[in-house]
SEDREN-988736 format. One record per atom (N, C-alpha, C): residue in one letter; chain; atom name; x, y, z. Coordinates in pm, 1 decimal. Layout:
BEGIN
code	unit	site	u	v	w
A	A	CA	X	Y	Z
...
***
This chain:
BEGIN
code	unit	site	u	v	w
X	A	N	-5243.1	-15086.3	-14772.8
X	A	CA	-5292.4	-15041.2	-14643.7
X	A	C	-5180.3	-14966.9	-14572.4
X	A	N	-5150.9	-14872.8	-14530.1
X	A	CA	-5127.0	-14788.6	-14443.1
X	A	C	-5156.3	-14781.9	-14302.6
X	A	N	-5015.3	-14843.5	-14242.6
X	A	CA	-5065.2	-14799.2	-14076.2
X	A	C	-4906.2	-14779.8	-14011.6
X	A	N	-4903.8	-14752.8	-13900.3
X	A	CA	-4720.5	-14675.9	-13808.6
X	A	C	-4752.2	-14803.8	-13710.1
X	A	N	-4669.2	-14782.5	-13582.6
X	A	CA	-4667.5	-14856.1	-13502.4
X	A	C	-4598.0	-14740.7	-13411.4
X	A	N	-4680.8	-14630.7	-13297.2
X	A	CA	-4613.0	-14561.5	-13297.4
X	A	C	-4603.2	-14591.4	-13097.0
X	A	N	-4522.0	-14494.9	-13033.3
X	A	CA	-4533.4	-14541.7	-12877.0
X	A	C	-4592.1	-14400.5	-12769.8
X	A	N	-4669.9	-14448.4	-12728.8
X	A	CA	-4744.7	-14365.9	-12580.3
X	A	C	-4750.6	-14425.7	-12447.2
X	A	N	-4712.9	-14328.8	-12379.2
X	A	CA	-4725.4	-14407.9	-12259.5
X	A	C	-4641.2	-14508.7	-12196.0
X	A	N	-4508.4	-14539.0	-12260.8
X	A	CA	-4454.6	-14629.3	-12271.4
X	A	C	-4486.9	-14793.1	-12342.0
X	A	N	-4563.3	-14767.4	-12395.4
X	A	CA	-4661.3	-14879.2	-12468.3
X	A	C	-4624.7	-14840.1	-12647.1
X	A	N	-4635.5	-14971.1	-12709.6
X	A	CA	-4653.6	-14941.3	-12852.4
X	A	C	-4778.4	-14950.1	-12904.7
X	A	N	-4863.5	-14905.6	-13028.4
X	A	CA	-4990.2	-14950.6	-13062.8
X	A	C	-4965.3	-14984.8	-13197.4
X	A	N	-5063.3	-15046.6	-13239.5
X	A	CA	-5049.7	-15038.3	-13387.4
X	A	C	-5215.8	-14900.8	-13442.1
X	A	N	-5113.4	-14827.6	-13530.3
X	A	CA	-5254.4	-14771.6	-13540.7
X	A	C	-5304.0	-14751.3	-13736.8
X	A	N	-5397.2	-14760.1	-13771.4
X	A	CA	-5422.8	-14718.7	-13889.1
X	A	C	-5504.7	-14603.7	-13933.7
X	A	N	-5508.4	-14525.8	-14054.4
X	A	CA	-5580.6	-14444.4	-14067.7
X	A	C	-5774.7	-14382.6	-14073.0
X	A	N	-5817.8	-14345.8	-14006.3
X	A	CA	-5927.7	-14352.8	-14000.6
X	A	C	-6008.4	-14444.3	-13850.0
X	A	N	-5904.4	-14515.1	-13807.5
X	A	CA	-5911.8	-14623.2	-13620.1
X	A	C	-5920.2	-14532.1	-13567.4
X	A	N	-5969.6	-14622.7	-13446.7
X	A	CA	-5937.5	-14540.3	-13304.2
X	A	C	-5804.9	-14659.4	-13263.7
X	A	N	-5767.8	-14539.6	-13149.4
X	A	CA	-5658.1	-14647.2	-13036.0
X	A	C	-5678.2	-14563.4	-12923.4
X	A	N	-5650.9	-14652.4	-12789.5
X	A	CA	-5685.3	-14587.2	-12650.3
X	A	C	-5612.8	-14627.1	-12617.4
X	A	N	-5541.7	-14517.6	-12560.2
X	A	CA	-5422.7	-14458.4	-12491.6
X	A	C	-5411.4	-14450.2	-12370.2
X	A	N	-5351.1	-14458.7	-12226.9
X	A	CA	-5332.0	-14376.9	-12133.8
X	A	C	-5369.1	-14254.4	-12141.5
X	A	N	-5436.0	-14189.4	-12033.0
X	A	CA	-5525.8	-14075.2	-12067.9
X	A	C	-5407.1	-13953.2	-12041.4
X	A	N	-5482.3	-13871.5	-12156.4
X	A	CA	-5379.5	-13749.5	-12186.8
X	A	C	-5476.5	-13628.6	-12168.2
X	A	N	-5454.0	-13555.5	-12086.2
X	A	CA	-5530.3	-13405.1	-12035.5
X	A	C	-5545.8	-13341.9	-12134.5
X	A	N	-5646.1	-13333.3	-12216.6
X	A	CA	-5683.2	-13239.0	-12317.9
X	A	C	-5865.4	-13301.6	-12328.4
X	A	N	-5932.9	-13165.8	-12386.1
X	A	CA	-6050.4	-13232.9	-12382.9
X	A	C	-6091.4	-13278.6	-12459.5
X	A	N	-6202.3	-13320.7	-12513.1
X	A	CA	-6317.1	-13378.8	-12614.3
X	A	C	-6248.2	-13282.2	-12762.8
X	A	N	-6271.9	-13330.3	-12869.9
X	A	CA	-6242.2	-13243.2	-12990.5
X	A	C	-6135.7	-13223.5	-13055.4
X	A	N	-6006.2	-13206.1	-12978.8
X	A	CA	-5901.7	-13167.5	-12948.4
X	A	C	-5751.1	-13180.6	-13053.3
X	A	N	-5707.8	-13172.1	-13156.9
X	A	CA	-5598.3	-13211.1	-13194.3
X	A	C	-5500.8	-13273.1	-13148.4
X	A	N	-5422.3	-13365.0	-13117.4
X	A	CA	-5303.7	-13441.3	-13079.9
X	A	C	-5270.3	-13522.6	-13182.0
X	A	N	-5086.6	-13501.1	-13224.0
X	A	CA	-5038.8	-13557.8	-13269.3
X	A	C	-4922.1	-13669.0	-13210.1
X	A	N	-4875.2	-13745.1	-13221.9
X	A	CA	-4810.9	-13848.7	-13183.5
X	A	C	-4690.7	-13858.3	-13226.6
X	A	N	-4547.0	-13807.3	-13134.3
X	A	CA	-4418.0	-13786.6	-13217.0
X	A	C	-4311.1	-13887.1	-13202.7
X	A	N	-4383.1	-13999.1	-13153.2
X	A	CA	-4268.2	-14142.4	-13156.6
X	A	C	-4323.1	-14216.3	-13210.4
X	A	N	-4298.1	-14229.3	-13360.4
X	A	CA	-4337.9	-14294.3	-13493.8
X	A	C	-4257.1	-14401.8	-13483.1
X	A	N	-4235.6	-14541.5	-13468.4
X	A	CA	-4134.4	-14650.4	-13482.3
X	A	C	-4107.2	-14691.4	-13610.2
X	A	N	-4244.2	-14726.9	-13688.0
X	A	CA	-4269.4	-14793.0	-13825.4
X	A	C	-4360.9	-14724.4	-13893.6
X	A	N	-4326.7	-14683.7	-13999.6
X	A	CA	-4444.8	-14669.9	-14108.4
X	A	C	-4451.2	-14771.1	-14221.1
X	A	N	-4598.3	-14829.5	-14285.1
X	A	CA	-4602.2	-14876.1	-14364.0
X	A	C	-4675.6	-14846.7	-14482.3
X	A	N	-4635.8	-14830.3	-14623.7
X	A	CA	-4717.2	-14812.9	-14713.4
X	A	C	-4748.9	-14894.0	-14802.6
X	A	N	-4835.5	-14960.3	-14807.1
X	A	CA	-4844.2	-15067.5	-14926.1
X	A	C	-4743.6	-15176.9	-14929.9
X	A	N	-4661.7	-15209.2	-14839.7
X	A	CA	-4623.7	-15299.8	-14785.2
X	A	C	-4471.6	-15307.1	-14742.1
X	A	N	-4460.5	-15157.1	-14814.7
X	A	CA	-4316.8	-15107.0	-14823.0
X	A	C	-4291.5	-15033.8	-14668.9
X	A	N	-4223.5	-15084.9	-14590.5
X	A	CA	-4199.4	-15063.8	-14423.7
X	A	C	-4086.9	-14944.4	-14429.4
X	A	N	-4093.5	-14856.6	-14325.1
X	A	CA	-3962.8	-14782.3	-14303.5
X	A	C	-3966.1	-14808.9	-14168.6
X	A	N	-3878.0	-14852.5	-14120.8
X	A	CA	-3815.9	-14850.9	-13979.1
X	A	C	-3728.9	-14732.6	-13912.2
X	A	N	-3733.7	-14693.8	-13831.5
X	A	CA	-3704.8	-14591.2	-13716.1
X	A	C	-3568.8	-14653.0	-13640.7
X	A	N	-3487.6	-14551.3	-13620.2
X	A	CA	-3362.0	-14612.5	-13507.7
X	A	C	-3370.2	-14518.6	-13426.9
X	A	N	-3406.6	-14484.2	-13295.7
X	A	CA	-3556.2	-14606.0	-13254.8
X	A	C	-3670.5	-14500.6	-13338.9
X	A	N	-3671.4	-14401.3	-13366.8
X	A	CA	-3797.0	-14326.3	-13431.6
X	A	C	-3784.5	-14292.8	-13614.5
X	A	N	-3876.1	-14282.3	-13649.3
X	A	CA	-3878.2	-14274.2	-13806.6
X	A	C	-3847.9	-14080.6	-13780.8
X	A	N	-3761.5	-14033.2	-13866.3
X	A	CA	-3780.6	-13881.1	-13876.4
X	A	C	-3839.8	-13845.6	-13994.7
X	A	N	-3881.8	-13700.1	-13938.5
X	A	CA	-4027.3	-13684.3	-13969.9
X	A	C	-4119.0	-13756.4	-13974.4
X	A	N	-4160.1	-13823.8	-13940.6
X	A	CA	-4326.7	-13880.7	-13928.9
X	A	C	-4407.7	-13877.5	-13839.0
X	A	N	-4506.3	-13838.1	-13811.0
X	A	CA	-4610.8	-13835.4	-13704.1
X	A	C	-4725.6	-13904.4	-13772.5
X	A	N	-4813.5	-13881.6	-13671.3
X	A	CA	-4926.7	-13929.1	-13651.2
X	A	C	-5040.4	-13863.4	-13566.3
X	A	N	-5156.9	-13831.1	-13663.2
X	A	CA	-5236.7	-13690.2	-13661.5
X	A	C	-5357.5	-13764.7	-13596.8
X	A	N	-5398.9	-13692.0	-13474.4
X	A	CA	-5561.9	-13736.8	-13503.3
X	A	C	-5640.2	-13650.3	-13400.3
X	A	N	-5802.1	-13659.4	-13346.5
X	A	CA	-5850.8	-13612.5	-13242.2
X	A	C	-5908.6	-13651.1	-13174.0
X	A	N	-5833.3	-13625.1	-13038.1
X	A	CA	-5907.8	-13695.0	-12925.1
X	A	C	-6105.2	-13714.8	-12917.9
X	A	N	-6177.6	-13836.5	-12890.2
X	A	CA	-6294.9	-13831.4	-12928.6
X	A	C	-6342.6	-13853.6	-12793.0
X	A	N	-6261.2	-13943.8	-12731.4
X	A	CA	-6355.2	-13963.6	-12586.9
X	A	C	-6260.3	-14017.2	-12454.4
X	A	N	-6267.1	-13928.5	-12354.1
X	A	CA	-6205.3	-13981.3	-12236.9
X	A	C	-6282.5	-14124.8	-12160.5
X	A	N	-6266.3	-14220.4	-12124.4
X	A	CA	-6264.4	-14334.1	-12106.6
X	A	C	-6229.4	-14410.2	-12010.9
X	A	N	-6312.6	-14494.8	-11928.8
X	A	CA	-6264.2	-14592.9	-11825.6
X	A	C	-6251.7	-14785.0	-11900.6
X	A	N	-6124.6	-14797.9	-11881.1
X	A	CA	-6124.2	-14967.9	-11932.1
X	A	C	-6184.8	-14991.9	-11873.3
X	A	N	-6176.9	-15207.1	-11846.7
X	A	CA	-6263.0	-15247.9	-11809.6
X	A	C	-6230.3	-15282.3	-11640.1
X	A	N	-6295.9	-15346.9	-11553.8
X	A	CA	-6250.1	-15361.7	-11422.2
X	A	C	-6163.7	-15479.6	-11408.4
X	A	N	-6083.6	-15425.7	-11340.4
X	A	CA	-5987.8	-15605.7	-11293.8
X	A	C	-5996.0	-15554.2	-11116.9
X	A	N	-5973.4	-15685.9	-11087.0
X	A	CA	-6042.9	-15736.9	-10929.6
X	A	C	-5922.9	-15775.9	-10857.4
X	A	N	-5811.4	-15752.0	-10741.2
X	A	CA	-5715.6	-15800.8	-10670.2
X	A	C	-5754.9	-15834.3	-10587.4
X	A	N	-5739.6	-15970.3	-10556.0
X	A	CA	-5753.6	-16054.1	-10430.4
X	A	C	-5657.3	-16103.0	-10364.6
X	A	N	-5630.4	-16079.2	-10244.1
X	A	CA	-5527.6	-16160.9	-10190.6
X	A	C	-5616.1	-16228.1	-10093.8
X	A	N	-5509.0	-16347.0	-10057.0
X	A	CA	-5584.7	-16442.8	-9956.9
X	A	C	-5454.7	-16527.1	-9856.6
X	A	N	-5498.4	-16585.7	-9739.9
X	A	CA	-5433.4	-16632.0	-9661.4
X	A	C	-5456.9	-16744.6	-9546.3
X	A	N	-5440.8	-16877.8	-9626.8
X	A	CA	-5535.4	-16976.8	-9615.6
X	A	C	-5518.3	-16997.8	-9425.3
X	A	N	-5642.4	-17052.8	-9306.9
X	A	CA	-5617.9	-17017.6	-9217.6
X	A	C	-5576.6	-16907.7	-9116.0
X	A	N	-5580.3	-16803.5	-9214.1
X	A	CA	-5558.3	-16715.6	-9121.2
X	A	C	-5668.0	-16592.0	-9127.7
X	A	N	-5758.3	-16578.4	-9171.7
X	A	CA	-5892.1	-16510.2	-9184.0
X	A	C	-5852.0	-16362.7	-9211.5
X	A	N	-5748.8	-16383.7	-9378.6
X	A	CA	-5685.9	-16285.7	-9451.4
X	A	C	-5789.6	-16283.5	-9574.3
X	A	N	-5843.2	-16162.1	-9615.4
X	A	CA	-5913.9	-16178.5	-9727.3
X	A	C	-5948.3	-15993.7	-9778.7
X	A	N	-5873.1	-16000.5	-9857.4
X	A	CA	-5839.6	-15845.0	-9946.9
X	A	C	-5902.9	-15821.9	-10080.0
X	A	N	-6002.2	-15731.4	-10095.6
X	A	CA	-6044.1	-15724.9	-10221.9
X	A	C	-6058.3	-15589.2	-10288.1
X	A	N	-5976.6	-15555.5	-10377.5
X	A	CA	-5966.6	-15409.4	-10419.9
X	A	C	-5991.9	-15413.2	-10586.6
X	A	N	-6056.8	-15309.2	-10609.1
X	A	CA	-6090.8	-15300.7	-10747.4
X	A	C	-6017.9	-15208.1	-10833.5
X	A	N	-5965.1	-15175.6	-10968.3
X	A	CA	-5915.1	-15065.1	-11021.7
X	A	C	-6002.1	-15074.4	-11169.5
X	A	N	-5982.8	-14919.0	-11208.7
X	A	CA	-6009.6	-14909.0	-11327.2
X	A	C	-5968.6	-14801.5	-11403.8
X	A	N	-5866.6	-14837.1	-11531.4
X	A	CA	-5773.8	-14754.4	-11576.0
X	A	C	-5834.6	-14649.7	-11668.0
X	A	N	-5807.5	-14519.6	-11665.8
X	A	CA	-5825.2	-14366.1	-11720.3
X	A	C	-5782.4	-14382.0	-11868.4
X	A	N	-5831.5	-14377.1	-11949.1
X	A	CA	-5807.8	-14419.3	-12145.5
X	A	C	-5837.8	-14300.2	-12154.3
X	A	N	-5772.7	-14241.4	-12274.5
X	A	CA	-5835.6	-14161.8	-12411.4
X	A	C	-5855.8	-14237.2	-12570.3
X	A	N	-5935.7	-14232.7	-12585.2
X	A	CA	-5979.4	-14264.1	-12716.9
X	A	C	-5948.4	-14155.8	-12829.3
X	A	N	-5852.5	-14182.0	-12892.3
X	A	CA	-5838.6	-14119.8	-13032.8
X	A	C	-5816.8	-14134.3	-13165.7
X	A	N	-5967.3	-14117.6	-13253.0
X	A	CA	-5948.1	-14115.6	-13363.0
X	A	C	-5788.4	-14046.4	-13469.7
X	A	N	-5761.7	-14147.1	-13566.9
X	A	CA	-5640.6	-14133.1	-13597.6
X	A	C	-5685.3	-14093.3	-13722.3
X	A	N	-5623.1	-13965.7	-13814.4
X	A	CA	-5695.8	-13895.3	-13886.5
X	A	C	-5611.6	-13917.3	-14015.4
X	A	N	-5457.0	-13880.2	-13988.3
X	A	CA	-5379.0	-13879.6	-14091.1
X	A	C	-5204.6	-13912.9	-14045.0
X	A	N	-5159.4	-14027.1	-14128.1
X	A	CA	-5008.8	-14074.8	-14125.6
X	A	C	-4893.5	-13978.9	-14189.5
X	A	N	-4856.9	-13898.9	-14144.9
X	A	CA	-4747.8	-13863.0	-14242.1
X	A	C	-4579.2	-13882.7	-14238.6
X	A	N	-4528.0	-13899.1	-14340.8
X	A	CA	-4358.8	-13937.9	-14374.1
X	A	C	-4305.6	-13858.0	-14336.5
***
């Protein structure tokens, strides 16, 4: 099996060939080519190459399929006796991208 461990966003993912992974959303539209140039790890068949901190040459190929809202998280603050009560909602901007091809 074949998969990198590569970083976006300040985040690492694990990704494999043929997955999706959702990303922090990246301005490009629907269809789109993006490749991924902070490769940490590649693995092939069980044989690992490690990166100091990046593997050279290797990327990670794929196309963006769908821009995306996660799911909702809810902030509450509160303030017992004192008729404090805060409720704000967020919901984070993803891209979804199919991962097409690993290369060394």
């Amino acid at each position: 099996m074949k998969y990198a461990i590569i970083q976006s966003g300040g985040k690492q993912y694990k990704v494999v060939e043929g997955g999706f992974v959702e990303v922090d959303k990246i301005d490009l539209e629907e269809g789109k080519d993006f490749a991924f140039e902070n490769v940490l790890l590649v693995s092939n068949d069980g044989v690992a190459k490690i990166g100091q901190p990046q593997v050279k040459g290797a990327s990670v190929s794929g196309k963006i399929d769908a821009q995306v809202k996660g799911d909702k998280i809810r902030v509450a603050k509160f303030k017992a006796k004192a008729r404090y009560r805060r409720v704000q909602g967020f919901r984070q901007q993803l891209t979804r991208i199919k991962i097409e091809k690993i290369t060394l």
